[in-house]
C-alpha positions in Angstrom: -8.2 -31.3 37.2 -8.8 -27.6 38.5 -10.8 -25.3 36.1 -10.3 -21.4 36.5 -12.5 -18.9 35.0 -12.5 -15.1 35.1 -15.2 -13.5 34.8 -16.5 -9.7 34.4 -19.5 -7.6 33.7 -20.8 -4.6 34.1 -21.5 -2.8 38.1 -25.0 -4.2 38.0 -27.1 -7.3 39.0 -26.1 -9.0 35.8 -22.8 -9.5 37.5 -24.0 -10.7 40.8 -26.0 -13.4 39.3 -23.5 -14.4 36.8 -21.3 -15.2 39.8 -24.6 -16.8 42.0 -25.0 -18.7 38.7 -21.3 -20.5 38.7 -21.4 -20.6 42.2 -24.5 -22.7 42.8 -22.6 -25.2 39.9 -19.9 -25.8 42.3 -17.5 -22.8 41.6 -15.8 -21.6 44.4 -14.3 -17.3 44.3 -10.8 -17.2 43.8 -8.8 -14.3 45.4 -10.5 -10.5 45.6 -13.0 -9.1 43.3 -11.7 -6.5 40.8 -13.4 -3.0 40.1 -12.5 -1.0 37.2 -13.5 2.0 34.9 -14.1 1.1 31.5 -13.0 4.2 29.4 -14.5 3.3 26.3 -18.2 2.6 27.5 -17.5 5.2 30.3 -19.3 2.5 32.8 -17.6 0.8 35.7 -16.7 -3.1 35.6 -16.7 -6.0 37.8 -14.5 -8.8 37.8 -14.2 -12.4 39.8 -12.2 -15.2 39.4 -13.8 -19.1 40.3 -11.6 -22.5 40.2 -13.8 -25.7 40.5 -12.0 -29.1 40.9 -13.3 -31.9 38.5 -12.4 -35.3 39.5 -11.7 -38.1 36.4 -11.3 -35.6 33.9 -8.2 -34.6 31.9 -7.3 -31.3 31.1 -8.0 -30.5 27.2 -7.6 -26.9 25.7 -10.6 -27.3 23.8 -13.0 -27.7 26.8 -15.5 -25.5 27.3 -15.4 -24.1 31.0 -19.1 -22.8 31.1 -20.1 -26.8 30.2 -18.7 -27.2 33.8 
């Protein structure tokens, strides 16, 4: 099965190490990073896409991605 997860934060190194995080656990980046302004908290935002294959499991809506 391949998992796909976007993920975003805010432009700081909370964002960097939530992707080193996923990484290290066998993510891998999917396409380009994104880089937005969020006009309601007036604060720029980061976002990243990861796919991770999982071998011998099915797919099930009611997984939990971060468990992976």
């Amino acid at each position: 099965m391949r998992l796909y997860r976007f993920l975003s934060g805010p432009d700081d190194s909370s964002f960097c190490h939530k992707i080193t995080a996923v990484l290290n656990k066998g993510w891998h980046l999917y396409g380009s990073p994104t880089y937005a302004f969020d006009a309601g908290t007036k604060t720029m935002r980061c976002g990243q896409a990861v796919v991770k294959d999982v071998d011998g499991v099915d797919y099930d809506p009611d997984i939990k991605l971060s468990d992976y």
